[in-house]
N, C-alpha and C positions, 0 to 999 in steps of 0.2 A: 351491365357491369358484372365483372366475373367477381364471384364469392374471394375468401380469406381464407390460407390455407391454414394460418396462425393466429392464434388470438392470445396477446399480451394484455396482459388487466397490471395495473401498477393503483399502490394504496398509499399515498405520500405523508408526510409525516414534514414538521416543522421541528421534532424534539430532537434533541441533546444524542451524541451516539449512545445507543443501546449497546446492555451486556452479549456476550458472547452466547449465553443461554437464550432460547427465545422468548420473544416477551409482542406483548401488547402495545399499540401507538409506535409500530417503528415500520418503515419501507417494506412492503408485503408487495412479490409480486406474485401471480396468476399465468400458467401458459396450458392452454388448449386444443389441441387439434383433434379435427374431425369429431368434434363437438365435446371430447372428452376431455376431462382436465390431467395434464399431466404432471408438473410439480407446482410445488406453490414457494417460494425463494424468499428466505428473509434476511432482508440487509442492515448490517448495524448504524450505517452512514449513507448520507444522500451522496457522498461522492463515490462510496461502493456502490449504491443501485445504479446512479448514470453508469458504470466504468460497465457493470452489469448488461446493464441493457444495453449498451454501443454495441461492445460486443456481440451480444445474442443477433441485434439486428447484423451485424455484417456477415453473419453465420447465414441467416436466410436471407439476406442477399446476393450471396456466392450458392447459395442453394438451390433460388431463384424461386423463393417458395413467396405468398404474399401475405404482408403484416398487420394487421390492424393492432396498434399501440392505444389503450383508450386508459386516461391516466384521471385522477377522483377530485383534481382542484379545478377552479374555473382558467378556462382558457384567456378571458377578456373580463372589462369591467363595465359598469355600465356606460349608456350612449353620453357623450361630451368628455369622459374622463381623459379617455388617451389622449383630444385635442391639448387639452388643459395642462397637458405632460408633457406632450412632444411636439403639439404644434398642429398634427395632423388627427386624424380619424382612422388612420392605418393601424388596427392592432400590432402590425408587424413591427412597425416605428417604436410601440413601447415595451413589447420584447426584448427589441434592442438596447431600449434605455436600462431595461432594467438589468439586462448582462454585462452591462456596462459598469454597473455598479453593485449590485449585491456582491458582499463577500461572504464565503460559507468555509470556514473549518473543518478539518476530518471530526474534531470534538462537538462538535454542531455548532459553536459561537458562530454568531455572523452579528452583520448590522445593520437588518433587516427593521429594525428601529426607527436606524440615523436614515434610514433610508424612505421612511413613510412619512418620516418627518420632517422629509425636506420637500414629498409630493406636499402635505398639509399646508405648509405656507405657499406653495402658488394658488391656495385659495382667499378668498375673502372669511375671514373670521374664521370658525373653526372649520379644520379641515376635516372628508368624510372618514378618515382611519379614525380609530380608536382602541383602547380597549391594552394598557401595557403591565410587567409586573410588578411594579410600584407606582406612588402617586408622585414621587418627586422624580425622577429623571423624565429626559424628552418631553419638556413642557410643551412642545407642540402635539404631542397626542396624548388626548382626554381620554385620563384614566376610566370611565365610565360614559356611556351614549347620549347621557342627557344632554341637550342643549344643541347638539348636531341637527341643521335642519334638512340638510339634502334638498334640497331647493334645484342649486346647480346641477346636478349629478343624482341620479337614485339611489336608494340603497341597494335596491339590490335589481340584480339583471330578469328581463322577461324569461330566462331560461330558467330564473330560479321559481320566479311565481308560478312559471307554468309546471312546473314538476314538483311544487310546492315544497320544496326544501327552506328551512328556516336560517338557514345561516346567509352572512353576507361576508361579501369579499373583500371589505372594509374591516371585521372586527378581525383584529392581532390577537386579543389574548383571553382567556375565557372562553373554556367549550364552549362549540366550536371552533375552534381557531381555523375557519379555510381563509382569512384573510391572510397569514402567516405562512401555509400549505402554499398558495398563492404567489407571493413574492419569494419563496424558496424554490418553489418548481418551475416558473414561469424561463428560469436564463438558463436549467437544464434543457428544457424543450427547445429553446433558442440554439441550444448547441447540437442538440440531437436533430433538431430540422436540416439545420446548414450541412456537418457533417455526412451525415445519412439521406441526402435529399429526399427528402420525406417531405407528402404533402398533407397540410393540415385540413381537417374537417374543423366547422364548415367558411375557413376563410377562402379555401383554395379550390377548386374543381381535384378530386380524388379518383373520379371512373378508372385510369388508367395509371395513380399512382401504385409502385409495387410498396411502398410504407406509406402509412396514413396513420397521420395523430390526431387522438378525438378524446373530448372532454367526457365522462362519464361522473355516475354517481348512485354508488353501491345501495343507496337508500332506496333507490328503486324496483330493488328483489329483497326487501326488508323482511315482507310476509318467510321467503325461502330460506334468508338467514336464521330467521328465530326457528322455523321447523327443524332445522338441519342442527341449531346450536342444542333445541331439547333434547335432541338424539345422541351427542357428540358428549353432553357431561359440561361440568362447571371448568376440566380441565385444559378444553380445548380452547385457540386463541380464535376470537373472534373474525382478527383479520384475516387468518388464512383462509376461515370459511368463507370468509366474502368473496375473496380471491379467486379462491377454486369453483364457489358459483357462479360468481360473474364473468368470467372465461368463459364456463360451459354455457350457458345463456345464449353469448353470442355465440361463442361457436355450431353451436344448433340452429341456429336461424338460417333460415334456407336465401341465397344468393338473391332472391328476388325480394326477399323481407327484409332483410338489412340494407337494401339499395331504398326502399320507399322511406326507412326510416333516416336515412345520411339525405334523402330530398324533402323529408320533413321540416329542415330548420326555417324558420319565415324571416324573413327580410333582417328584421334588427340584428339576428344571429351574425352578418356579415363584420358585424363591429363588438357586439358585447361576446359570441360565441354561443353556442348552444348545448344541452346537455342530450347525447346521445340515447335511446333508446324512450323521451317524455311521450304519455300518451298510447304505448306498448307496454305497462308495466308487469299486466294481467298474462300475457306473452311471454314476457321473459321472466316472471316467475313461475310459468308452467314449462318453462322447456332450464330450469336452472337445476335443480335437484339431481343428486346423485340418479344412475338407474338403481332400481329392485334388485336386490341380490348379486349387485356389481361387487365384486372383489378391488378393490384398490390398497396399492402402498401404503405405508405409512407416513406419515410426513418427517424431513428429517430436523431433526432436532436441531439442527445449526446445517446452515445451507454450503457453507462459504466451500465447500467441496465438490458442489453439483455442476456437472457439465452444462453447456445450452444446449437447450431442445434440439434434436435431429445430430448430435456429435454421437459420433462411435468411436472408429478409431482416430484418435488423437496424435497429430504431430510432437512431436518432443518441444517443438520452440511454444506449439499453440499452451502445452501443459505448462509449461515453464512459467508461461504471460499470466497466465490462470492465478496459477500459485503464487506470483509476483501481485495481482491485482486484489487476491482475494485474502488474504495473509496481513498482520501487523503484528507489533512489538505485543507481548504478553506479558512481560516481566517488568515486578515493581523496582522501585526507585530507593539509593539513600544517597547519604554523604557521607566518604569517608578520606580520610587522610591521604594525601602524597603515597606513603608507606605501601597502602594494602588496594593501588588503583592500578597498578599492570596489570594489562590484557582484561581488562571489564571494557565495557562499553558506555561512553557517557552518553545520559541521559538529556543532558542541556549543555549551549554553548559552553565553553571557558573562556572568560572574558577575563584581559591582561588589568591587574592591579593597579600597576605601574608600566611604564617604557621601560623599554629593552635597546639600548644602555637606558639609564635612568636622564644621565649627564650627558653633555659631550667630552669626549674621554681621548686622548692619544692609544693609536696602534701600536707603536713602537716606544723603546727606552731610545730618548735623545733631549733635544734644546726647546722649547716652545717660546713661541713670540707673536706678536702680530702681522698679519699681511705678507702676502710673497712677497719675492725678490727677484730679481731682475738678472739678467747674465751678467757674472764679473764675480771679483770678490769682494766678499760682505763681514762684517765685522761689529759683533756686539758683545754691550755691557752683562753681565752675569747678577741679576737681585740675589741676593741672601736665601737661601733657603731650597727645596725642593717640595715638586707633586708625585706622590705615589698613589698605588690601588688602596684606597681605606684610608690613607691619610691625606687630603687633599691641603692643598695653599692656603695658608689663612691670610689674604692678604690680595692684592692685584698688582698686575708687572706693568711699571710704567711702557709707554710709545717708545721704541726704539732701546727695546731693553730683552734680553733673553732669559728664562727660568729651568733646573735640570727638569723632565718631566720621565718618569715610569710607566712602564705600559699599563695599561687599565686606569692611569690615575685620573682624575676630571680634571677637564682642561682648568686654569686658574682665570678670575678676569684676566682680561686685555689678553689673553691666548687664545691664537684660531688653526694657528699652524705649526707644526713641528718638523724637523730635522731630524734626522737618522744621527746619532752619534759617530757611527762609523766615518760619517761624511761632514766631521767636526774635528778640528784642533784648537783648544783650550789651555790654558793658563792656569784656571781657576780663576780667572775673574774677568774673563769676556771668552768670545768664541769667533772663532773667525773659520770661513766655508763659500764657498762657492753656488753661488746661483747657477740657470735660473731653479726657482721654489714657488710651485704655484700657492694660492691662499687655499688654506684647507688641508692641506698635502697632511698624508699620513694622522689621521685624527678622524673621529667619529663623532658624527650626529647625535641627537639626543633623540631615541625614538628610532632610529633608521634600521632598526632590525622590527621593533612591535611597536605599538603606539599605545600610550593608554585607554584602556574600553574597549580595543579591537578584539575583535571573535581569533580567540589562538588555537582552536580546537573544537570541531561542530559536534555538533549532538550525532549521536551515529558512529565515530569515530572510535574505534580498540584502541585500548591508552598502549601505546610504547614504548620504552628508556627513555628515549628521547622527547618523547612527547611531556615525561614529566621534568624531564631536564628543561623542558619550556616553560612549562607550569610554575614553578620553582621561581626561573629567573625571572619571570613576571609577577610575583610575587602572592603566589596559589600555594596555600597549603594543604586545601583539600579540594576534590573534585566531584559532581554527584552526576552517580553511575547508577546502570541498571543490574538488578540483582542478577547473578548468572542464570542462562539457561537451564534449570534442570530437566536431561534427557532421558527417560526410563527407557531399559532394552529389556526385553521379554522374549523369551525363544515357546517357541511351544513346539509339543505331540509326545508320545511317549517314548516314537524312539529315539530320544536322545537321551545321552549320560553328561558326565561332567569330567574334562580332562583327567585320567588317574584312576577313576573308576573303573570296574570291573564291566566290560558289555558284551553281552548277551546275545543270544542269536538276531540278527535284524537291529542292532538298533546301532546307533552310532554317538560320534563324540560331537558334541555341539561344540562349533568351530563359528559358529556365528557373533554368541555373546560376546566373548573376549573381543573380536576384529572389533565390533561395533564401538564396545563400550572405552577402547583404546581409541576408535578414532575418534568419538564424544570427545572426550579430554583433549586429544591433540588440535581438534576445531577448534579448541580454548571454552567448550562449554560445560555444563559439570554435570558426569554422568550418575545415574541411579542404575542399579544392578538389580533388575525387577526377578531374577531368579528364572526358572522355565517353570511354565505349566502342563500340568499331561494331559491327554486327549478326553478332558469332563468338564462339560460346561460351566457348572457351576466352580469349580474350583476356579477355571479361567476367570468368571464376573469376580471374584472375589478379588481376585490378582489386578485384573482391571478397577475394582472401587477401590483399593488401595494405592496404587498407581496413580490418580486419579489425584488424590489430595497429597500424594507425595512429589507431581513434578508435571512440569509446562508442556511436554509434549512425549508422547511414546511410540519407539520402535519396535515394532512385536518382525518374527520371521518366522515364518510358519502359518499354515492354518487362516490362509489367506483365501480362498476360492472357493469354489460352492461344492466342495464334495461332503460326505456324512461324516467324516473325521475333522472336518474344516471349521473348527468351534468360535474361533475369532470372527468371520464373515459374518458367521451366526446370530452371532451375539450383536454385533453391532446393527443388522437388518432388524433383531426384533426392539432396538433402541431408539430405530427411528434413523442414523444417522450413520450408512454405511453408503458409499460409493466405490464402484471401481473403474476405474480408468484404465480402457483397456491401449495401452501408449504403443503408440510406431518403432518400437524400441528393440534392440539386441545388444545384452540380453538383459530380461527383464520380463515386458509387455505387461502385463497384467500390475498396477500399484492400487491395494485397497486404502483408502482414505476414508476416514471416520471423525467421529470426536465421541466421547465416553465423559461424560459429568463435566462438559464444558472444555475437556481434554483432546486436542488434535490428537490423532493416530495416522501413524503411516504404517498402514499394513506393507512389510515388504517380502519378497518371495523369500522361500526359503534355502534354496540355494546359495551358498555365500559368494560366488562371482555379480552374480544378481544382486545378490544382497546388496554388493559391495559398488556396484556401477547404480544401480538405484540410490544408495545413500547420496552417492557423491552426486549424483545429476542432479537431484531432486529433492531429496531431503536437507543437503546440506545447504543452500543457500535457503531454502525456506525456514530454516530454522536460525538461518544470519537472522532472517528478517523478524523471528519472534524474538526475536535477543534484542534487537533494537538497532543491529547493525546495520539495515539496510540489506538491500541485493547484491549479492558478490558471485558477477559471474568468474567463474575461471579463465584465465589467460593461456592459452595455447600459442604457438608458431609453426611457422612449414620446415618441415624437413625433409627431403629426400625417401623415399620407401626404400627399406631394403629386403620386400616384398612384391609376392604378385599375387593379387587374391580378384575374384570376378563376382562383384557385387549384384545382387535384385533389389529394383526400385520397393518403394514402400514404406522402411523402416532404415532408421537410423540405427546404426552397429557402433560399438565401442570396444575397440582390439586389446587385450593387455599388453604393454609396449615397451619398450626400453631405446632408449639411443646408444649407438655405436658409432665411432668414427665416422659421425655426422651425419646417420642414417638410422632412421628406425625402421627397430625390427620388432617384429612381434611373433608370442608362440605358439610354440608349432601345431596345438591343438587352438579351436574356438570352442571344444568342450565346456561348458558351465558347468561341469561338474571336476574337473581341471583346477582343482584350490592349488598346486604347485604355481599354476601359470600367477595368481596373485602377487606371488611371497617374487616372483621368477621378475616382474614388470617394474617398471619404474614410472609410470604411467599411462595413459592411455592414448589409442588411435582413432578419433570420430571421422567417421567416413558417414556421409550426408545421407538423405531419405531418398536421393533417386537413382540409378543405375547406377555402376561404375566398373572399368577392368581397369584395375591400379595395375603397374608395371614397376620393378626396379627403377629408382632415378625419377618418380613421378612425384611430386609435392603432396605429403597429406599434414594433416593436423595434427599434431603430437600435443597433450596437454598432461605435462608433467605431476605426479601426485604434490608434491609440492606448491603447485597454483591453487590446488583444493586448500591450502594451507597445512599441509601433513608434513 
């Protein structure tokens, strides 16, 4: 069997989503190659690590690199359980059952409860789960173990006894919860198997699979954890060290060691599963430990930025998906009035108070009566009185009798249909017209616009005029929104002045803050004016700890790349929590991504063309989606070129553009340093990542500033 050229280690968790900050008991993953550990990834949500790891795997898949995923819950339960479940003895069978049914929340709720709860009644007496966080709900699982006899079923699997691990796959709640670990992880690997045709150790034969999922259990380099955590301090998070040495571990194990131990599992493993590396323990925690004098990164303080292993340069759509997967709403919640809810984002459905009409009502001023009429002419009686908007009928119109009715007014009893008055001649005391008239004609529903309790506006949704002109007529007086975006813009280095100032030799006017902090606002998000910083670190960290608890996400330009004036790269590398993504992009390339006190940063270049195609490509729909508004990509269409430009494969370009009589043009410079060509565009030109000789009369993509919402 050929060796692995990657080694994923995943640390699963059964809790609630974790803060933004790193913490303890949340999604820890581990990646390795060539025996070394490379980052260690921490995810807030089990639906972020799947989204996570799909991805990574399709990376080395198209890589063509090979995977061992070895994940810290049990694979299977003990021998009789899955028959007792699904009928069969096929672990696979209750994989299936279980993806079938667990549900899990980005919040973490799920019902992973109602769901052991309904394995424990196909037993006789008490069933083997237990263990939940009260004593009164889910009376089918025993808040405590006493009285379970496991008779039927064991408690716990030979893989556990044999690696001597105390917990069972049975217990829900109460360190250890891998019972819980268990039914939360068990329909991810179900989706990751099928997906990613990945073969599972040890249900499957693996020699020749390129992904291989295997049960593992960190408790088995325990001795290596506790040496590594006295070295690391009280501050360091437990899981990541386990992460990062159990990666290394296997990945050190030489091609012929890790084949003896995937042919180690004995017989029963075929059904309960086995726990990789039992019986090597002394093995892998001599080959687990950092080397001697190894220099490594730091880890980063919040992952949700870090590339998959083996990505360099990055596609513009790959970075986009990234930020789309790896990103959510940051901004808290209130309720406020009709009045002061344009352009917020709500935070929950609006659901209609009332129908929209309330009544059934007439369209038109004319005659209301019962039932069509037939062709010919028709002739009726006139009751006393009239229906208007606000003042309806107090009263009901006999069979074969007509009533005056006002537009907006509620139909009166015994009225279903109305007459146009135009197409009425009257007396004042009857009305005679001509058929035919069908039943209904001219008159409204009750309901036929909204319904009561219907969702009149989703969560996610920018309130607009109209929107509350809905709210209103369904009877909303207030809607709960999320608190605006605040966006910090930060320029930095010294050679910049401030519009009106006097500038000196070398330096220039920062032209950046203004565009920025004008297009903040006009997104509809609300901008903070972080000032510039000069080229001294510390003055920069200060700017950034201020920054920090003044607003949800910051645009710094400047001081982005690794040179000795470069103070923002800096700063963020020795935090723990700097990435750059080097993007297939013109122009741009280079976007530093960070977080600073739990604070996303988009480092953007400092050139303001850059500046300005970076924001809009990439900052600004990521920053929809911390507002709460979801993903907004922009809208573009074809237009005719009224250009000829000869494109190289590789990176994606974005033209400054305008339309002319039905033709875009674009200027006459691709200079980024060209701020005329900004003020000069009406938009942009995206010409794709692979060759191209655009000609006069050739269709490209025009994507108006305006789609950006400006």
């Amino acid at each position: 069997m050929t060796g692995f050229d990657t080694i994923l280690t995943v640390d699963w968790s059964a809790a609630k989503r974790k803060p933004r900050r790193q913490s303890k008991d949340a999604v820890w993953l581990g990646v390795a190659r060539g025996g070394t550990a490379e980052q260690q990834i921490y995810c807030r949500s089990r639906q972020e690590a799947e989204a996570w790891i799909s991805k990574f795997l399709d990376v080395e898949q198209a890589a063509g690199r090979r995977v061992l995923a070895a994940f810290d819950f049990p694979f299977g339960y003990p021998r009789g359980f899955a028959r007792r479940v699904t009928g069969s003895d096929d672990p696979f069978a209750l994989w299936h059952w279980l993806e079938e049914r667990i549900e899990d929340a980005e919040d973490g709720s799920n019902n992973r409860f109602d769901v052991a709860s309904a394995m424990n009644r196909l037993f006789a007496g008490a069933g083997p789960f237990w263990g939940k966080p009260d004593q009164k709900n889910w009376p089918d699982i025993p808040y405590r173990k006493a009285g379970i006899s496991y008779e039927e079923v064991a408690e716990r699997r030979s893989a556990d006894l044999a690696a001597k691990a105390s917990s069972s796959c049975f217990q829900l709640f109460f360190n250890p919860t891998v019972g819980s670990q268990t039914l939360m992880g068990v329909p991810v690997l179900q989706r990751l198997r099928l997906r990613h045709k990945a073969a599972v150790w040890p249900f499957e034969k693996v020699e020749t699979a390129q992904t291989v999922l295997a049960e593992i259990w960190p408790g088995l380099i325990e001795p290596a954890v506790k040496a590594a955590m006295a070295v690391a301090g009280p501050e360091e998070i437990r899981d990541r060290v386990q992460m990062r040495l159990l990666s290394q571990a296997l990945g050190r194990l030489p091609a012929e060691e890790l084949a003896a131990m995937l042919a180690a599992a004995p017989k029963a493993a075929q059904e309960e599963a086995w726990i990789l590396g039992t019986g090597y323990e002394d093995r892998l925690n001599a080959l687990a430990p950092d080397e001697p004098g190894r220099l490594t990164p730091p880890p980063l303080s919040n992952d949700c930025f870090a590339l998959p292993a083996g990505v360099d340069w990055t596609p513009v759509d790959d970075a986009l998906q990234l930020l789309k997967d790896r990103l959510g709403p940051v901004t808290g919640v209130e309720t406020v009035p009709l009045a002061d809810a344009l352009g917020r984002v709500l935070a929950e459905d609006a659901v209609a108070q009332r129908a929209n009409p309330p009544l059934p009502n007439t369209a038109v001023d004319g005659y209301g009566f019962a039932g069509g009429r037939a062709e010919g002419p028709h002739v009726l009686p006139l009751v006393q009185g009239r229906a208007a908007a606000g003042v309806p009928f107090d009263g009901a119109v006999p069979g074969g009798s007509a009533i005056r009715v006002l537009t907006g007014a509620a139909l009166p009893d015994g009225v279903d249909t109305v007459i146009l008055e135009e197409d009425v001649n009257t007396d004042g005391a009857r009305i005679a017209f001509n058929g035919p008239l069908k039943r209904g004609a001219n008159t409204r529903k009750a309901g036929e616009d909204v319904s009561a309790d219907e969702v009149i506006l989703a969560a996610g949704r920018v309130v607009s005029p109209a929107d509350l002109a809905l709210a209103a007529a369904t009877g909303l007086a207030e809607l709960t929104v999320r608190l605006p975006l605040r966006v910090g813009v930060l320029s930095t280095g010294d050679e910049l002045v401030e519009a009106g100032e006097p500038a000196g030799k070398g330096q220039i006017f920062d032209a950046n803050r203004p565009m920025l902090l004008a297009l903040i606002w006009q997104l509809g998000f609300m901008p903070v004016d972080l000032g510039k910083a000069a080229d001294d670190r510390e003055a920069l960290r200060a700017h950034l700890d201020g920054a920090a608890a003044r607003t949800d996400v910051i645009l710094t330009s400047g001081g982005a790349s690794a040179g000795d004036e470069d103070h923002m790269s800096a700063l963020l590398r020795e935090a723990g929590a700097m990435q750059e993504w080097r993007i297939a992009l013109k122009p741009g390339r280079p976007l530093a991504l960070g977080m600073w006190q739990g604070t996303p940063v988009f480092g953007l270049p400092g050139n303001p063309v850059a500046a300005l195609v970076c924001t809009l490509i990439f900052a600004r729909p990521a920053m929809g989606l911390m507002a709460g508004a979801g993903w907004q990509a922009p809208q573009g269409f074809e237009v005719p070129a009224a250009f000829e430009k000869r494109k190289k494969p590789g990176r994606r370009e974005y033209l400054r553009a305008r339309v002319r009589e039905g033709c875009a043009e674009v200027f006459k410079s691709e200079g980024s340093g060209r701020i005329s060509g900004l003020s000069w565009a009406e938009g942009l030109v995206e010409l794709g990542d692979g060759p191209g000789h655009i000609k006069p009369g050739d269709p490209v993509r025009f994507i108006p500033y305006g789609s950006f919402a400006l």
